[in-house]
N, C-alpha and C positions, 0 to 999 in steps of 0.2 A: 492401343491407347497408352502414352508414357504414363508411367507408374508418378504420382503426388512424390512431390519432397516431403519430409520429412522432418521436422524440429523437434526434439526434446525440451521439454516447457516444464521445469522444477520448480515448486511454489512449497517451502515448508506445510507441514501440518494444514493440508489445504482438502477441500474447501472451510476455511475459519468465515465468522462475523462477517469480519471486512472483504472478504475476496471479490467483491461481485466486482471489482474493475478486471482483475484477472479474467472471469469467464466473459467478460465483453471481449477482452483482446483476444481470445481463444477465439470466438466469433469471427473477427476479424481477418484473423491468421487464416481460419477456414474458407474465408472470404477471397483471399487472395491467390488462392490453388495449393496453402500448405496445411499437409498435415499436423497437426499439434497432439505429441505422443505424451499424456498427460502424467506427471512421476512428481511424490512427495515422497518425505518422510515419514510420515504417519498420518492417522487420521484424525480428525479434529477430536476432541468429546463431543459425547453426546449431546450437553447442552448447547454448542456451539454450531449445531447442526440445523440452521433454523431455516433455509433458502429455499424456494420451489424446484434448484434445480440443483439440490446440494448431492440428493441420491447419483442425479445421472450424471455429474461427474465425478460422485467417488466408484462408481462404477465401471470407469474411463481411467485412474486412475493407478498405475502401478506403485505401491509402497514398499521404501526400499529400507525401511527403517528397523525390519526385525533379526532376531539375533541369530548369528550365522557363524559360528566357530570356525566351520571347514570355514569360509567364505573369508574371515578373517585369519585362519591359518596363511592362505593363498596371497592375503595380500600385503601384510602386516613384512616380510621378509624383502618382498620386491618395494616397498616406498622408499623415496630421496631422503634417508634420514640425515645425511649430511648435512642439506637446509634446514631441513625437518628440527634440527637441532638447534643450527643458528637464531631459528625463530624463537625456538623456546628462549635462548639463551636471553633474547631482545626483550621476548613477552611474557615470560614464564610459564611456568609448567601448566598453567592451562592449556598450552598447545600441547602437550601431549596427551593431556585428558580428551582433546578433541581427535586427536590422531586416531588413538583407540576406537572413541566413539564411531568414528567417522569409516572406517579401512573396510568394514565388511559389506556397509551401504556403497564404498564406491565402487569395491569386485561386482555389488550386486548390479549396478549402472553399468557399469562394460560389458557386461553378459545381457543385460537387457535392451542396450545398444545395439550391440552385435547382431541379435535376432531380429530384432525390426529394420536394422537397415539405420539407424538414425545416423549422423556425422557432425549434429551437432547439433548442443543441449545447452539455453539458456538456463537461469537460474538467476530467479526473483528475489534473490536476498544475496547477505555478504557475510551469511553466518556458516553455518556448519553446511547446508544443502551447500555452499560453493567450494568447501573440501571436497565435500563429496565427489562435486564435478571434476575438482583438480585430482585429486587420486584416481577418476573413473578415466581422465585423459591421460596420466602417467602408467598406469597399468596396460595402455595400449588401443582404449577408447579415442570415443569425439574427440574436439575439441572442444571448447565450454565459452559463454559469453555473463555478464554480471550486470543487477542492477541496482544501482542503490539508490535506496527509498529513502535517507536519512541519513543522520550524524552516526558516521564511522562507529565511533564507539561503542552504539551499544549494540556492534554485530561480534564480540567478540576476537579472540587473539587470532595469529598467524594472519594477518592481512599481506601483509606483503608476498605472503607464497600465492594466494589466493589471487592477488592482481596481477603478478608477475606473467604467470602464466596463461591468462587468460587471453583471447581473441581479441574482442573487444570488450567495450562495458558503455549501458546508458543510464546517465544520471540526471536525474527530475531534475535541476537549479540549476542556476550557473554558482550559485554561491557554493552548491554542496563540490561542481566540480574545481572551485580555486582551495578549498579547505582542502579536496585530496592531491593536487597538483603539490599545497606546501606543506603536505604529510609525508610524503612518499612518492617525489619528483622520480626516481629512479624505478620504481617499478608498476610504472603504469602501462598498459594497452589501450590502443585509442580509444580516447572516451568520447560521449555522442550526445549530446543534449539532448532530452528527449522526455519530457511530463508524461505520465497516466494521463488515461483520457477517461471519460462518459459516456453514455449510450443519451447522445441528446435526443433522438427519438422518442425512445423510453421515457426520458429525464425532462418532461415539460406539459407546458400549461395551454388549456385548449382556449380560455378565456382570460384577458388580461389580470394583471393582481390588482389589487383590492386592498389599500392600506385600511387600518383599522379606523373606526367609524365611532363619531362619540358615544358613549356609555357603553359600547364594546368591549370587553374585556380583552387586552392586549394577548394573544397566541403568540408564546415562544419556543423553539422548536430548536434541540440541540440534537445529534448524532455522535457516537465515537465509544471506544474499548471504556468500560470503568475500568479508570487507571490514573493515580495522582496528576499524573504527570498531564491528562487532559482537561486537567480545572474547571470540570463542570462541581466543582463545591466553592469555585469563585463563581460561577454562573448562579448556584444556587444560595450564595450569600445576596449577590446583586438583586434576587427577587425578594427577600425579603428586605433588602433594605428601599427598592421601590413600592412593596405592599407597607409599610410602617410611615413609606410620605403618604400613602394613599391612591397608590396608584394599583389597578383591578389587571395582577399581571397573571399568566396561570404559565406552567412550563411543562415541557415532556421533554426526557432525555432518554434514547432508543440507544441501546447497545447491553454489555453485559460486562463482566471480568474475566480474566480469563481461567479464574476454578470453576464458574460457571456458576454464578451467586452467592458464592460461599468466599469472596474475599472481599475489595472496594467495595462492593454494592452495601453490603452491610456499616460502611464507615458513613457514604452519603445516604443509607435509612435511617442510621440516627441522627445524623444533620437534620435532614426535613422534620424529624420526630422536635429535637431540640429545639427548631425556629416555630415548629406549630404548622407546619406549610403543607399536614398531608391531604390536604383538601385544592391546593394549588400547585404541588409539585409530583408529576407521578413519572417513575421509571420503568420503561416498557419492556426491557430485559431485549435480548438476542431477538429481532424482528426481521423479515425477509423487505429485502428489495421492492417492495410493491409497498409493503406498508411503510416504507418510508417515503417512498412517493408521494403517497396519501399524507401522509402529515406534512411533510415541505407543501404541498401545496392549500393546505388550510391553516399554515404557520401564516402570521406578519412577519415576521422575524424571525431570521436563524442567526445563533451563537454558539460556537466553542473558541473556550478560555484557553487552550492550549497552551501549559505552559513551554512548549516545543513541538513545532510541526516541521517537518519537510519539505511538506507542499501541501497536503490536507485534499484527498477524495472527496470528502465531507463537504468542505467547503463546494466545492466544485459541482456538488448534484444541488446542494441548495442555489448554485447560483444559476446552475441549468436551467431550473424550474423558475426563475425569474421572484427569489425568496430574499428580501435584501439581508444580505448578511455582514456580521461582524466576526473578522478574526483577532488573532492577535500579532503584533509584528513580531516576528520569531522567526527562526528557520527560514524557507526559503517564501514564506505565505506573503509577503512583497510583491512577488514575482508573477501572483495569481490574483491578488487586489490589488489593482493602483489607491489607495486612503482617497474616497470621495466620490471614486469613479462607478468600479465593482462592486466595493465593498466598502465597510467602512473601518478601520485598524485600532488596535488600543493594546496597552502594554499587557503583559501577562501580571500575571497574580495582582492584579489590580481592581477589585469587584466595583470600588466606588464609582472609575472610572468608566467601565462595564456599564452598571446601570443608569450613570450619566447618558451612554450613547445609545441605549435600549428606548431610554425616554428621547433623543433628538430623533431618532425616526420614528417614532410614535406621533410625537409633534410636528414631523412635518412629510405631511404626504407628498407634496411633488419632490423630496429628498427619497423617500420611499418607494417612488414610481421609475425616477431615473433609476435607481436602485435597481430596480428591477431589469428593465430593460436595457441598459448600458452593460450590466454582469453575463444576462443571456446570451448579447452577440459578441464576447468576447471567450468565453465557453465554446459554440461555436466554431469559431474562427480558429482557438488556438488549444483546446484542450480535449479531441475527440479521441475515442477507444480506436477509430481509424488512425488518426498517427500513429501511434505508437504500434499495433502489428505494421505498416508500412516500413517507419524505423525496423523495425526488428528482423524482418524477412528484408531489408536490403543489406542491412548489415551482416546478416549469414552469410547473402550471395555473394557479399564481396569478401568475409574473412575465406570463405572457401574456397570462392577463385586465387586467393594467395597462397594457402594451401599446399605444398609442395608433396605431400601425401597423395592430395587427391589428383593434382597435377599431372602423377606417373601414374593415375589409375587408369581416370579418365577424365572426357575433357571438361573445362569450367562449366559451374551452372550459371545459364542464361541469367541477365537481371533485365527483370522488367519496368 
């Protein structure tokens, strides 16, 4: 029987909150006849450990983040400091803070390469896990592929060694990939459109939705990291200022921060304490994948204020579940709401705005029904956990088959 390919599948600090798109594509990947050799940098905390199946992949999971002197002797003398330098010289000495960081996790990725046979290791971020990759291919590893989830920036310095060198890379937007085209024209690897998907199996409604119903009290339902930056304390200004017209609004916002309630959470429990809302506003902390299912599907309405999204997972399981939702126009979230169709858009940090459109779908159920149904089959159609391993295991077979390494080994792997 031919022995399973092989992919190395690097996800920081995984399994975190948000992963559950990742073990759907793991899924996938398995689905397809490849094996996914599961590798982070560390382990999440403990409070961030909340998922049914977080044990059995970090069980699955080789961590390459602990500290390794030899390991770092070995590798620190063999890296391109030539570049290595130039980048700094471009980005500053944070690239070499990263270097350090980074040199004894990539010796530990070529040794851990080596022994399973991998030849090549994606890697879910643009931050330090894709030094990692590029050191673990320069030391005489894989070769390495990249995905970006978001605005460049906040992955940190030495990007251009990080793309240069890579196979290829898939980016969720098209918007995110014309920002790196006029970032860094010159050191790009082909890039692949390519969005996160959903488990819409999993992710749906057995009996059609149900807009809210007079004297109902309106169910709003948000998702996402406490983190400024996700404006759910514009979400939670927007319900106080529809409870003070008078409107019976109640909210649950599922996620946590990432000290693990010991930083945001505490800024949005004084909010709710200050507006009086702790009778209508409750936050569920770090919740598994099931329980968020259950809430999308007993929500009217899902919102996050983002004040910058990517693309937004979030969005995409509420709209799975046929939950009409509101995002914000930001990032690449356009690209996954057409305004009126999917979804419905509104500027960030704008709550007045926010609880204006919280109250038009409340008021109008056949807006709330297309809602629903129009979001469903375009989830569906264009946002499944199946594309993306598909994308991913073609794009291996054919960086491989170019390969001039694996060329003289032996012959291309089949694509199917």
């Amino acid at each position: 029987m031919p022995q399973r390919e092989k992919l190395g599948y690097l996800v920081p600090q995984f399994p975190g909150q948000t992963h559950i798109f990742f073990w759907r594509e793991i899924a996938e990947i398995e689905a397809l006849g490849v094996t996914p050799v599961l590798l982070s940098t560390r382990p999440p905390p403990d409070g961030l450990i909340v998922h049914d199946w977080s044990q059995a992949a970090m069980a699955r999971t080789t961590y390459l983040g602990a500290v390794s002197l030899a390991r770092a002797a070995r590798a620190l003398p063999r890296l391109p400091w030539g570049e290595l330098l130039r980048e700094a010289r471009r980005d500053g000495a944070g690239v070499l803070k990263d270097v350090l960081v980074c040199a004894a996790a990539g010796e530990a990725l070529r040794e851990h390469c080596a022994r399973e046979g991998i030849a090549h290791v994606h890697v879910h971020s643009c931050g330090r896990a894709a030094l990692i990759a590029a050191f673990a291919q320069h030391l005489g590893g894989p070769g390495y592929s990249l995905t970006l989830h978001g605005a460049l920036e906040v992955y940190g310095p030495g990007q251009r060694y990080k793309w240069r060198h890579a196979r290829f890379a898939t980016v969720i937007t098209r918007q995110l990939i014309a920002e790196m085209r006029a970032e860094q024209p010159d050191d790009l690897p082909p890039l692949v459109l390519r969005p996160m998907g959903v488990d819409t199996g999993f992710l749906r409604r057995d009996a059609p939705y149900v807009p809210v119903q007079p004297g109902e009290p309106l169910r709003l339902f948000s998702c996402g990291r406490l983190n400024v930056a996700k404006g759910h304390q514009d979400l939670i200004e927007a319900v106080r200022q529809l409870r003070a017209a008078g409107h019976d609004v109640t909210l649950e916002i599922a996620g946590q921060d990432d000290d693990g309630g010991s930083g945001f959470r505490l800024v949005l429990e004084q909010l709710i304490r200050q507006y009086g809302l702790q009778a209508h506003v409750r936050l569920l902390g770090a919740v598994d994948a099931a329980t968020v299912r259950d809430r999308l599907l007993q929500a009217h309405v899902f919102a996050l204020a983002s004040w910058y999204e990517g693309l937004g997972v979030a969005y995409m399981e509420a709209i799975a579940c046929g939950v009409p939702t509101i995002g914000t126009a930001t990032g690449g979230v356009a690209e996954l709401i057409d305004d009126g169709v999917e979804g419905l858009l509104v500027p960030p940090k704008e709550p007045e705005v926010l609880a204006a459109t919280i109250l038009r779908i409340a008021e109008d159920p056949d807006l709330a029904r297309h809602l629903s149904g129009a979001g469903r089959a375009r989830i569906e159609r264009d946002f499944t956990a199946k594309l993306g391993a598909e994308t991913l295991v073609e794009e291996m077979r054919r960086a491989l088959s170019r390969d001039p390494r694996r060329r003289a080994s032996r012959p291309p792997v089949p694509r199917t």
